[in-house]
C-alpha positions, 0 to 999 in steps of 0.5 A: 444239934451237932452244928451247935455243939460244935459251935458252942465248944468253939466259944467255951471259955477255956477256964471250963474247958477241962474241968469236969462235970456231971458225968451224964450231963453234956457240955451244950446244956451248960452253955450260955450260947444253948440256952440263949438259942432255945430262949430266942426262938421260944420268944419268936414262936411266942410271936408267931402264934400269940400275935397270930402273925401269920395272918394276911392283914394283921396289924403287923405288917400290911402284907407277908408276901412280895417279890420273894414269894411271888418268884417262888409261887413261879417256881413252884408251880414250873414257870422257872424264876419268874415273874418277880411283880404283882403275881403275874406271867411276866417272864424271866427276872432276876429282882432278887438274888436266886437261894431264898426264892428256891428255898421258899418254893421247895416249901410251896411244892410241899406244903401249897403257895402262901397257905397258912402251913407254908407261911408257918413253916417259913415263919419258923425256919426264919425264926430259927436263923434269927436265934442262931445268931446268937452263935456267931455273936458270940464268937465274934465277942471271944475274939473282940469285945469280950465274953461278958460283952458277948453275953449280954449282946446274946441275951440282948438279940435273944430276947428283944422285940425288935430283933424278933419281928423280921422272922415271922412277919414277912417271907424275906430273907432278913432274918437269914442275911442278919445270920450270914453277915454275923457268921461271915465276920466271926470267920474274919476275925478268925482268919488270921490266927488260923496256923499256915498249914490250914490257911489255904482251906480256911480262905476257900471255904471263906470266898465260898461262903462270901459267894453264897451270901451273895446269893441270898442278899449281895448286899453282904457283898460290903463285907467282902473287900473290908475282910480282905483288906482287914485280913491282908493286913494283919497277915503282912503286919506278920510277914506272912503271904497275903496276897495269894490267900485274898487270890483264892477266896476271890476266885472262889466266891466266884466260883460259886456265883458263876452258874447264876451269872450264866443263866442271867446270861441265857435268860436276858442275852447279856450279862446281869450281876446278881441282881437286874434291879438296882438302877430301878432301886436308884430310880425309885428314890430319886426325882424331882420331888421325891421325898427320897422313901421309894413311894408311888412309882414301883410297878407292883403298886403303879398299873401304868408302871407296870404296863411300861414293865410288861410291854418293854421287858425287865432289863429294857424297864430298868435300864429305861428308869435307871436313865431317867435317874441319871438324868434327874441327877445331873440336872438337879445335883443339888436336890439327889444330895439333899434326897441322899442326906435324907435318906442317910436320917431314915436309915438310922432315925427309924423314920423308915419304918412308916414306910408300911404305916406304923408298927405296934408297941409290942415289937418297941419300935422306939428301939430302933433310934435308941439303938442308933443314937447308943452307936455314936459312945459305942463306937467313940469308946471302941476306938479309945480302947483300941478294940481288936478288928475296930476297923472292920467293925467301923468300915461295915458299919459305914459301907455296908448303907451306901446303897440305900443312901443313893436308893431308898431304905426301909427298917428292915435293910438295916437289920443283917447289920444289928447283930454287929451294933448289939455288940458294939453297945453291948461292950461300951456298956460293960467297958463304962460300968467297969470304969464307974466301979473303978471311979468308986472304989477311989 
């Protein structure tokens, strides 16, 4: 509660910052932000138990756990982090990125593995992020878009379906991705207004959070060089230092994700970035064939896949499918660039959401390609408009997909991006009503 009201005095409109109030009334319950907060995470918790989503074999969703809950049931039970496929013995891994897993095992040691009262638990942890991100939205609009803009982004992340669904229907940290990239970028369009005598802290404390991030999901990473490059700018355009700040925040972030590295290190002999898999992940997507959506070949749905897995180890496996890839793309360099234009479509049509077989009208699927198509005049008029730290808003939005691109995508990879498309829209949305009012009153 105290992070909250902390964070709601820092986006307070400053016309209601000293005027006084009911003297047993505090500041928080007045606040769009609170409320916004409180009506989001009712809404989720309305899901989870109404919908009973909760339950293996719901409609929702074919499955609840995965690779995540797979390595934390490891954990848990003293095997380490391990055996990321299929539930079995498999030795070390580093499939995934290391603090979600750890933070879904701590829930196993307390509450079992998968049993309903851990899936619950981590259901509403999940939850909670989500409508947290209602905080840093925003602070991100106090900055750029405006605060009606960031009102109605709020309201609109609050208490739409589809930006509900990723907290309580799969044990994956989509929904704590889509919190830290938001958080990450309201730091960034911070930065630079910070005074000179508090840069210093302010930019370690940035490369730090950048390194944790990187650790839950290091697809956040795209942000990482566009904040630098973004923040570099508008401190030279001032005449200030830039180079030595960007210095800092590099070298702590690495800092922070150093330890994983060194047990990557251990645990495989050789170094291994973060995460072991992506030349898997480029695999998955492209052969000759493929319809580019990473069906059929994954070791966890394939036995022959999976016996090649166990037999060779997971580096060797990986390194083995990411050749063959390579090899299918220099042979047919035509057919990997029309798999990559296909899959550039199902990131943004929503067609990727089939992936899992079709969603229930409930979590209005629909929203997904309205949200898409509502970004082209989002961004037009953002640009016209001159929109402050436009080419941040821009440059995540065009490389934060790269690599599902070149991979494959499925609906919830794009999900640690919305809260930035919500606030595009949502001040294009304000930005034309106030142009047709002012077109009426001619």
């Amino acid at each position: 509660m105290a992070t909250l009201a902390a964070a709601i005095e820092e986006v307070k409109p400053p016309d209601l910052a000293g005027l006084p109030g009911p003297r047993d009334t505090p500041a928080w319950r007045n606040s769009t932000i609170f409320w916004a907060v409180v009506a989001g995470f009712l809404l989720r918790l309305a899901f989870l138990f109404i919908v009973r989503t909760y339950e293996p074999g719901r409609i929702d969703d074919t499955r609840i756990a995965g690779e995540t809950t797979n390595i934390a049931t490891s954990i848990a039970i003293g095997h380490g982090f391990s055996s990321a496929l299929n539930g079995n013995p498999t030795g070390p891994t580093a499939w995934l990125a290391p603090v979600y897993p750890y933070f879904v095992s701590f829930v196993f040691r307390w509450l079992g593995s998968l049993t309903p009262k851990a899936v619950i638990f981590l259901f509403v942890a999940q939850s909670l992020f989500s409508a947290l991100t209602v905080v840093p939205i925003f602070g991100i609009a106090t900055r750029t878009v405006g605060r009606q803009a960031g009102r109605w982004a709020a309201w609109i992340w609050a208490l739409f379906p589809w930006f509900s669904r990723w907290g309580v229907t799969w044990v994956w940290d989509t929904s704590l991705s889509a919190l830290l990239l938001a958080a990450l970028f309201w730091y960034t369009v911070k930065l630079p207004e910070e005074p000179v005598r508090a840069t210093r802290k302010m930019w370690i404390g940035f490369g730090a959070w950048c390194g944790f991030a990187l650790l839950v999901n290091p697809s956040l990473g795209a942000l990482l060089p566009l904040s630098l490059a973004w923040c570099g700018y508008q401190l030279y355009r001032r005449g200030q230092k830039w180079f030595w700040p960007a210095v800092v925040s590099v070298a702590a972030c690495t800092i922070v994700i150093f330890p994983w590295l060194l047990r990557n290190r251990a645990a495989f002999g050789q170094w291994v970035f973060l995460r072991s898999n992506f030349g898997f992940e480029f695999a998955l997507g492209n052969y000759h064939g493929s319809l580019g959506r990473g069906w059929g070949t994954h070791p966890s749905g394939n036995k022959t896949e999976f016996g090649k897995y166990l037999q060779m180890g997971e580096i060797a496996y990986v390194h083995s499918r990411q050749e063959q890839a390579l090899q299918f793309v220099k042979e047919r360099p035509r057919e990997f660039f029309e798999l990559t234009v296909k899959r550039l479509s199902y990131f943004w049509d929503g067609s990727s959401m089939e992936f899992f077989g079709a969603m229930p009208w409930y979590w209005a699927p629909w929203s997904y390609v309205v949200v898409s198509f509502l970004m082209l005049p989002a961004l037009l008029i953002a640009h016209r408009r001159r929109l402050r730290a436009w080419p941040l808003f821009f440059g995540l939005l065009l490389l934060y997909p790269i690599p599902y691109y070149l991979t494959f995508t499925q609906a919830r990879y794009r999900h640690p991006i919305e809260p930035i498309m919500v606030l595009l829209i949502a001040y294009a949305g304000v930005e034309t009503a106030c142009g047709l009012r002012t077109v009426l009153k001619r």
